[in-house]
C-alpha positions in Angstrom: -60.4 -82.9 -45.9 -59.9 -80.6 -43.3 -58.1 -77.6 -42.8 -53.8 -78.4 -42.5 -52.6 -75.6 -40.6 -49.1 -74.7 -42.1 -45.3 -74.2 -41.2 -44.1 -71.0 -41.5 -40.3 -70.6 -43.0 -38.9 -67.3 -44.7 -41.8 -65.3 -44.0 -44.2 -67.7 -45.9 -46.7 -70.1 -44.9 -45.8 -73.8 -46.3 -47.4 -77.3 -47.1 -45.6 -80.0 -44.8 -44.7 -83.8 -45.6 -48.5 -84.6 -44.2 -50.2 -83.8 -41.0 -51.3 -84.8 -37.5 -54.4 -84.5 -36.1 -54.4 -82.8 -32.6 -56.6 -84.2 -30.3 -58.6 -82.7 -27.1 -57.9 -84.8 -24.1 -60.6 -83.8 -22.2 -63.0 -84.8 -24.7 -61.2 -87.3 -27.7 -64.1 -86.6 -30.1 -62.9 -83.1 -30.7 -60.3 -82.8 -32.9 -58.6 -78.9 -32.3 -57.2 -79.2 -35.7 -54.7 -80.7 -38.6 -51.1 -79.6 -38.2 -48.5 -79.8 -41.0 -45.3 -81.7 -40.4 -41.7 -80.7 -41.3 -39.3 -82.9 -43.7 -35.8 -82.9 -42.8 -35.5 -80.5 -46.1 -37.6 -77.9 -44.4 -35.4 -78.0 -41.0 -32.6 -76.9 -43.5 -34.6 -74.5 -45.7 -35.5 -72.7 -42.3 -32.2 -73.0 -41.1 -30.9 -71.1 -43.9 -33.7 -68.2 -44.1 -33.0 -67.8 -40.8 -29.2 -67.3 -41.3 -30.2 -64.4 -43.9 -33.2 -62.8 -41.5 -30.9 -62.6 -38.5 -28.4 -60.2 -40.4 -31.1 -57.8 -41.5 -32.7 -58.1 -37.8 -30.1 -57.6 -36.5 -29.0 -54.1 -37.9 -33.0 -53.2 -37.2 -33.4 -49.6 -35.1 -33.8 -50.5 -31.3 -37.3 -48.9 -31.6 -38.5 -51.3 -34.4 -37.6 -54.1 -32.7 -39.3 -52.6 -29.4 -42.6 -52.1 -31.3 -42.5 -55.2 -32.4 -42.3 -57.4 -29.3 -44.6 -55.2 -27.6 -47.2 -55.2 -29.8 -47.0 -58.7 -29.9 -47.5 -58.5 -26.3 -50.6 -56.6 -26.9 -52.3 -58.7 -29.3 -51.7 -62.0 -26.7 -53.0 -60.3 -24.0 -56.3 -58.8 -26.1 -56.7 -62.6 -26.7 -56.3 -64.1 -24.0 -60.2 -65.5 -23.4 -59.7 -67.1 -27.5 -56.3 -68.0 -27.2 -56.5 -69.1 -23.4 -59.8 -71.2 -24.1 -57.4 -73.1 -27.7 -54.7 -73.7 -25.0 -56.9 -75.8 -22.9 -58.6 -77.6 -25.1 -55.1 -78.7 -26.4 -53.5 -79.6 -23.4 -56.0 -80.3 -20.8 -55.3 -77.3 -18.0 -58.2 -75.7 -16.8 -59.4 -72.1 -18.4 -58.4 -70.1 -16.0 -54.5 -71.4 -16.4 -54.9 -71.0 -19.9 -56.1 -67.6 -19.7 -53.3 -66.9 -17.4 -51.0 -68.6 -19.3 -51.5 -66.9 -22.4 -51.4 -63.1 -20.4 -48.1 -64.2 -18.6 -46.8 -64.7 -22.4 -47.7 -61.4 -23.1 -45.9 -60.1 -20.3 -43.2 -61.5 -21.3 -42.9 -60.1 -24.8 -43.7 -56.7 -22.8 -40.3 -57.4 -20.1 -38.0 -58.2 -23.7 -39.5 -55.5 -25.9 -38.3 -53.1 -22.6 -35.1 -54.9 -22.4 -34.3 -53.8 -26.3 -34.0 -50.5 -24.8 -31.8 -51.1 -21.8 -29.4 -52.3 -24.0 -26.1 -50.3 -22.6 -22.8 -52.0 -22.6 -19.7 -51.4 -20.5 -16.7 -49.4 -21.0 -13.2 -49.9 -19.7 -9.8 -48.6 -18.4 -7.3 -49.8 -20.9 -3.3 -51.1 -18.7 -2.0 -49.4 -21.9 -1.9 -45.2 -22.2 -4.1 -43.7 -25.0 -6.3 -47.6 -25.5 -9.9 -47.0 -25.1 -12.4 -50.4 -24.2 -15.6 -51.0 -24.9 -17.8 -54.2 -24.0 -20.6 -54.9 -26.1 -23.0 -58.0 -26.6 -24.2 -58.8 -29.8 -26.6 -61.4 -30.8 -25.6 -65.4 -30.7 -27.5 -65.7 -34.4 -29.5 -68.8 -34.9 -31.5 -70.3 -32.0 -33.4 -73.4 -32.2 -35.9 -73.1 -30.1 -37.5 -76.8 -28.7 -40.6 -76.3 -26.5 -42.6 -79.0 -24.1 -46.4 -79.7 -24.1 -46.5 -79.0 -20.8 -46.8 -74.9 -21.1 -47.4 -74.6 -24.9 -47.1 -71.2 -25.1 -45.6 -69.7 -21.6 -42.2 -71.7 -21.7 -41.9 -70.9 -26.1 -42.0 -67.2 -25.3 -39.7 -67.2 -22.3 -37.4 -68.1 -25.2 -39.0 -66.6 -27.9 -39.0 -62.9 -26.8 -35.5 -62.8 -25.8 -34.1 -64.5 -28.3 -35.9 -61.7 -31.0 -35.4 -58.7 -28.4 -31.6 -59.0 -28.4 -31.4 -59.7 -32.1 -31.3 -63.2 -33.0 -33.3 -65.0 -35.1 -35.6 -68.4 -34.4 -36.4 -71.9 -35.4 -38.9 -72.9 -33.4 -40.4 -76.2 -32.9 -43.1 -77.1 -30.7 -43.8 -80.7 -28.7 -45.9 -82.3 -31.3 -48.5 -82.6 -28.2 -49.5 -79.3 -28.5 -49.2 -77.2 -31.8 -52.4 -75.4 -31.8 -50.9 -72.9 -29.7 -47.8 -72.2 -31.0 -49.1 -71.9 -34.5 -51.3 -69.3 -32.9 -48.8 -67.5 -31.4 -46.9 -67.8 -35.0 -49.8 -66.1 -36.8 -49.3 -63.3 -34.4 -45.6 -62.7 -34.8 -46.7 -63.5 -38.7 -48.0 -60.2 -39.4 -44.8 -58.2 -37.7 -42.5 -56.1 -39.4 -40.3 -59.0 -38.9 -37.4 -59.5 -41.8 -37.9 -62.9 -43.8 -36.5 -65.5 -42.0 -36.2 -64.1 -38.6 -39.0 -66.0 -36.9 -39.4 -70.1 -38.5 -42.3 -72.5 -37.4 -41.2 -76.4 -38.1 -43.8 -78.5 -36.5 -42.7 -82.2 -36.2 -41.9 -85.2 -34.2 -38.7 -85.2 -32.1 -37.1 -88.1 -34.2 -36.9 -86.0 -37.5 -37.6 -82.6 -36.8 -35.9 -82.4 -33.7 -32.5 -84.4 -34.4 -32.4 -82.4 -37.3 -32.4 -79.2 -35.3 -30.1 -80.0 -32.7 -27.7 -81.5 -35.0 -27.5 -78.7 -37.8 -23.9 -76.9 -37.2 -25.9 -74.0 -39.4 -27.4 -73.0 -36.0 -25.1 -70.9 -33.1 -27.6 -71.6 -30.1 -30.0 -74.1 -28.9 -32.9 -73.5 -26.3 -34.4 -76.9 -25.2 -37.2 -77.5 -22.4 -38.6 -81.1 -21.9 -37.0 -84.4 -20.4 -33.6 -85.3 -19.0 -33.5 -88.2 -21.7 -33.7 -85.5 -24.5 -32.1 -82.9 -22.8 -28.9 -85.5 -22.3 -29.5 -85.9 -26.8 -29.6 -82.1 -27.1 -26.1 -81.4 -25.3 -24.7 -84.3 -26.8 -25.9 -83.5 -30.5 -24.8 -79.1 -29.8 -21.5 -80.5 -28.2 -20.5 -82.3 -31.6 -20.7 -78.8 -33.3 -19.6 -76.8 -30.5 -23.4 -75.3 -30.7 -24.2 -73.5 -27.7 -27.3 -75.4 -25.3 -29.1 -74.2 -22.4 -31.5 -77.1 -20.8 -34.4 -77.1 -18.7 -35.5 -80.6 -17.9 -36.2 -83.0 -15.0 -37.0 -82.0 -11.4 -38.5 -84.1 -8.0 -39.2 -80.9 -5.8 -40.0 -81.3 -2.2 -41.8 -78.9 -0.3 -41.2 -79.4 3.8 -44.1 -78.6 6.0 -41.8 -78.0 9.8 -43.1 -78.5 13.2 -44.5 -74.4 13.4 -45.8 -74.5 10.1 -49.6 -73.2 9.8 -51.4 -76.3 8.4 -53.6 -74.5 6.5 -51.3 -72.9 4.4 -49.2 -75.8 4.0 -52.1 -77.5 2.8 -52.8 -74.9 0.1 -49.2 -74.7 -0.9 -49.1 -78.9 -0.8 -52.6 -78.2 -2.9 -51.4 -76.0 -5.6 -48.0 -77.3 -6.1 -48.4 -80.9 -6.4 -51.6 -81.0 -8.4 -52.1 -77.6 -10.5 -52.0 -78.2 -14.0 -52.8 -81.7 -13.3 -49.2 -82.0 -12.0 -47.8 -81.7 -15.4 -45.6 -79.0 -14.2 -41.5 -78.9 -13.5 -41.7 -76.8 -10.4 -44.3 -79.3 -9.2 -44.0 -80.7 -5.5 -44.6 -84.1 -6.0 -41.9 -85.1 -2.8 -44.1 -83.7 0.7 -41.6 -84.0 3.8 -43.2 -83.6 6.8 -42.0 -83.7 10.2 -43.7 -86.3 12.5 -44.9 -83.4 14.8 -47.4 -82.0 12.2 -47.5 -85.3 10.2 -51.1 -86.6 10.8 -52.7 -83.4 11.3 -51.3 -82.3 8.1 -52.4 -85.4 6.2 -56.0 -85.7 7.4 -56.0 -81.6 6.0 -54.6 -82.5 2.9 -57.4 -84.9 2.2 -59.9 -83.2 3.2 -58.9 -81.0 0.4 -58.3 -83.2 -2.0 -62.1 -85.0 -1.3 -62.9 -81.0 -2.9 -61.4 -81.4 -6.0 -63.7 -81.6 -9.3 -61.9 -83.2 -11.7 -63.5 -82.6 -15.5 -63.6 -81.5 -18.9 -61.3 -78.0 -18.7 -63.8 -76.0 -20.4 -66.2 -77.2 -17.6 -67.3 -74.1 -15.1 -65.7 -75.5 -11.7 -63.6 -77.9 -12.8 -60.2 -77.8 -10.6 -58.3 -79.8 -12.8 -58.4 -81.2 -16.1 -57.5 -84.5 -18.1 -53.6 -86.3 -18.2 -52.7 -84.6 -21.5 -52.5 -87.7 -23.7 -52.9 -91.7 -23.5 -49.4 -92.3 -22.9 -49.3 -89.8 -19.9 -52.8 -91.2 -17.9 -50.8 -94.9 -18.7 -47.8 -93.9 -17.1 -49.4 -91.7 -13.9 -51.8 -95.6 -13.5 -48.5 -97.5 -13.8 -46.8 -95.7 -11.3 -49.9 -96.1 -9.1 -49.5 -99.9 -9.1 -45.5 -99.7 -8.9 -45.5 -97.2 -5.8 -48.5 -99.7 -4.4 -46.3 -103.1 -5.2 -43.3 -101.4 -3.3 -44.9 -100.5 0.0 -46.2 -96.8 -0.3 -49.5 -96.6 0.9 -52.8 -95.5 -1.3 -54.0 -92.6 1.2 -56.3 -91.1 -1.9 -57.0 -91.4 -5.5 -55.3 -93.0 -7.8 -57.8 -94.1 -10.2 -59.1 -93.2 -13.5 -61.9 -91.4 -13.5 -65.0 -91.5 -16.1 -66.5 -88.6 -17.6 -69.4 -87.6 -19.5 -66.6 -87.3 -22.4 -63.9 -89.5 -23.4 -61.1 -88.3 -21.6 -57.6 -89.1 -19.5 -58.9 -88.5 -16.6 -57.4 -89.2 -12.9 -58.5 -88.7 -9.9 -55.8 -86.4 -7.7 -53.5 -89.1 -5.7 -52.0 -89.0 -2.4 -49.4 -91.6 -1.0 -48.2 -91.9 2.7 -45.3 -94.5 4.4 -43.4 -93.4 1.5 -39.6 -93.2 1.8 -37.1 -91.0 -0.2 -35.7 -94.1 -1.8 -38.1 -95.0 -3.1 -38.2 -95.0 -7.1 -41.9 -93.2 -6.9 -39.8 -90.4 -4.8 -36.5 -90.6 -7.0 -38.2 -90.2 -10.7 -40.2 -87.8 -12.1 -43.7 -88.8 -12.7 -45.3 -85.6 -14.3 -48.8 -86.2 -12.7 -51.4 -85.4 -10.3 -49.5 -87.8 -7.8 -47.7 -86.8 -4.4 -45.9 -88.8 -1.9 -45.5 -87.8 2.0 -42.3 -88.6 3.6 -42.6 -88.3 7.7 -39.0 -87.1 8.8 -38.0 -86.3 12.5 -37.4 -82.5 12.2 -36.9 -80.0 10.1 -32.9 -80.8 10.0 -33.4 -84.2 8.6 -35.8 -82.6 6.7 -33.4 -80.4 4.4 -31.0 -83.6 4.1 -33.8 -85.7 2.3 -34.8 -82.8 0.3 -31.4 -83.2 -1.0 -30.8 -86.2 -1.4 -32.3 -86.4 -5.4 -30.0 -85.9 -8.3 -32.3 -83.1 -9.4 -32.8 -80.0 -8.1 -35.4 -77.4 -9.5 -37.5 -76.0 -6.8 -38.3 -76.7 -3.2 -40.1 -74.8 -0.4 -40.7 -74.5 3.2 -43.4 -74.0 5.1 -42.6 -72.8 8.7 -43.0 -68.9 11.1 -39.4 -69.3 12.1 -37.0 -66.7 10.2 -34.0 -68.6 11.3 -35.3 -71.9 10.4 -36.3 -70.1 7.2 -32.3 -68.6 6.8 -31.0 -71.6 7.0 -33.3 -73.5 4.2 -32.8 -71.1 1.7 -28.8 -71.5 2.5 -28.9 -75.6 3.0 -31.3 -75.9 0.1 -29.4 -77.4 -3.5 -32.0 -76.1 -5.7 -32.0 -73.2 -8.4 -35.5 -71.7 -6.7 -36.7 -72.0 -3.2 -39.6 -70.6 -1.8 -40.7 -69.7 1.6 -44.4 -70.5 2.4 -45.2 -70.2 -0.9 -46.0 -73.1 -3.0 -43.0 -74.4 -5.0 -45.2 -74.0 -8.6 -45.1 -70.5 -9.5 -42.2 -68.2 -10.4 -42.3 -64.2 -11.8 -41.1 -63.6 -15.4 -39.0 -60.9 -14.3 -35.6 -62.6 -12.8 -33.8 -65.8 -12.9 -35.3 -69.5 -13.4 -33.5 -72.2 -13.2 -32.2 -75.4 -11.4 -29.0 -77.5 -10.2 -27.9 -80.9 -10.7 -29.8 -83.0 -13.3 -32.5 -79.7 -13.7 -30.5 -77.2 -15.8 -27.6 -76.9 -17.9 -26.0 -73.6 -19.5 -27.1 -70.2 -18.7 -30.5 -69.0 -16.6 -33.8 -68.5 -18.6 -35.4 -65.4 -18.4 -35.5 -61.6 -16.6 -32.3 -60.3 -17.2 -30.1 -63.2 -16.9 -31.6 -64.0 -20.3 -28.7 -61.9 -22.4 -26.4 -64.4 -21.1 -27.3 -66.9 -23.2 -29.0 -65.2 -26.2 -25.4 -62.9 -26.7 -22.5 -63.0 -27.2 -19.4 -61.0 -25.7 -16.9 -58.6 -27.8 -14.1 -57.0 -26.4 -13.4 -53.6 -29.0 -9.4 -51.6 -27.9 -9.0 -48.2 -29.8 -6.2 -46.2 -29.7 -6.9 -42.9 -31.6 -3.6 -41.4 -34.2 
């Protein structure tokens, strides 16, 4: 029998209640490894050493805790080739994402282990003579930590790192997609000078492993990235036990190319929005509004590009994009296809599965035009290499059906006019907008987030992060 990669609770590595077997999409013959699976039992028993870890983590010297996440950083971004190279073959994105996927981690443990430092808090004028205030934060305690496959790594650490850098300690658990990469990055933060207990791998299916996590009133904070379904479980589960949540989940971003825009670049940012990383991505701009100046031009552009693509294996030299990252996803992307099809969206490209010299879930990138914003292939999220043009009159109209979606992640412009660029980023009801810029792709260093259906609770990472990850404590003193 093969190698069963183990969880990791109180500082040892632990036999699970069995395994899966996690499978490479771009080729299904190569099996990346065998993962252990949590029991119910185990969510508690980390729960618990994570309790105990968290007080002695907490009370750790600001330097320690520095050194730590920083040298995790280090070691993630000495890696990246090995670690990037695991990340693809377990989730399908090319190897340059997973390269850069696994440096941006880094970076992020490099932002927190600096923020350990700029830890200063506030200090106030008491209304009564001789009271002196202070402000401090001080860690929320136990976070649960639920990860998607979608970034296996990037969107664990943007927890990860703060949640360790402000003095908390973690539970994570990983999709059960994907766990090759977080038991890597595990290892790593394995041979830290980490109390017992601070840091907890459970690897397990949502049902189980999950439920139990978001339903333990042992925990103080939950972190959850993944679906609007789930994320709508996770509040309602946290809100039982009056357990802090913060949710990422759904999005349908739009990205409006405006009478001035430069085709070209609109193109590009149309290219690498809607179908990098396969379109598995939340800041993907899978809604394209175009006004009916530009429309044709801008379409005949668009796939011309997309006739470019080389779709592949993700460990294949060229490749522009890799496999759907399971049998359930390539099913759903085909089914939406035929739905969009049946409905009266037109098939402009793509939109087939494509055969390989390996066994993969592979699609070929998919265009659809005559779409309209009520339609349910430009209301949902799809999660795939799929994008749908919507001809509007002008650029006003344009900003109106950009909001017209219950969701509200990212969404971008493309357009030379500063005024017509003013009033997006005002009119705009998302967390993110971008200005000629595609709307995939965001800096680790301020605020991410979204509106509406997108987000719930606090913003994820940059400074914003302390908001969720502490908690606030008024101190008076009046000296005898």
């Amino acid at each position: 029998m093969s190698h069963v990669h183990a969880l990791y609770i109180n500082g040892t590595w632990v036999e699970g209640q069995g395994s899966i077997a996690n499978v490479n999409p771009s080729d299904t013959s190569d099996i990346v490894g065998e993962y252990a699976q949590a029991s119910v039992a185990q969510v508690e028993e980390a729960i618990s050493a994570a309790r105990q870890g968290q007080k002695q983590w907490a009370r750790t010297g600001l330097e320690h805790r520095y050194g730590v996440l920083m040298a995790i950083g280090d070691e993630l971004i000495a890696r990246k080739a090995e670690l990037g190279e695991l990340l693809a073959r377990e989730e399908g994105k090319t190897l340059a994402e997973g390269m850069g996927e696994v440096h941006r981690s880094g970076q992020f443990f490099h932002y927190y282990g600096a923020e350990v430092l700029r830890q200063i808090d506030e200090r106030a004028e008491s209304v009564r003579p001789g009271v002196e205030v202070d402000i401090r934060r001080e860690p929320v305690g136990v976070v649960g930590i639920i990860s998607p496959w979608n970034f296996p790594m990037a969107t664990a650490v943007w927890k990860i790192a703060p949640a360790l850098a402000f003095g908390n300690a973690v539970v994570f658990k990983p999709a059960n997609l994907v766990p090759a990469s977080a038991w890597a990055l595990t290892e790593i933060i394995s041979r830290q000078e980490l109390p017992a207990g601070t840091f907890n791998l459970i690897m397990g299916s949502g049902g189980s492993v999950g439920d139990a996590l978001i339903s333990s009133p042992e925990i103080h904070a939950v972190s959850f990235t993944g679906s609007l379904e789930v994320g709508r479980r996770v509040a309602a589960a946290t809100a039982a036990n009056l357990v802090k949540c913060q949710l990422e989940m759904g999005s349908k971003n739009a990205l409006i190319v405006a009478d001035d825009a430069d085709l070209d670049l609109a193109v590009e940012a149309a290219f690498n929005g809607a179908y990098s990383g396969t379109g598995q991505k939340c800041t993907a701009s899978s809604r394209l509004i175009v006004t009916e100046k530009v429309h044709d031009a801008f379409v005949e552009k668009l796939i011309k590009r997309l006739e470019r693509v080389k779709v592949g294996h993700a460990l294949e030299e060229g490749v522009s994009f890799g496999p759907a990252a399971d049998a359930r996803q390539l099913e759903s992307n085909l089914a939406w296809v035929e739905r969009a099809q049946r409905e009266g969206a037109r098939l402009a490209f793509g939109g087939e599965r494509l055969e390989r010299d390996t066994d993969g879930y592979f699609m070929a990138p998919t265009l659809f035009v005559d779409t309209t914003n009520d339609m349910p292939i430009n209301r949902e999220e799809v999660f795939g290499p799929i994008a749908c043009v919507i001809k509007v009159a002008d650029a006003d109209e344009a900003i109106e059906v950009l909001n017209d979606t219950h969701f509200g992640l990212t969404a971008g412009i493309i357009t030379d006019s500063l005024a017509l660029a003013s009033e997006f980023k005002a009119r705009a009801e998302t967390g993110c907008v971008m200005v000629n810029l595609a709307t995939a792709g965001t800096d680790y260093h301020v605020p991410f987030g979204g509106r509406k259906n997108s987000s719930f609770g606090p913003r994820e990472q940059g400074r914003y992060a302390r908001e969720f990850y502490t908690v606030v404590k008024t101190c008076y003193v009046k000296a005898n």
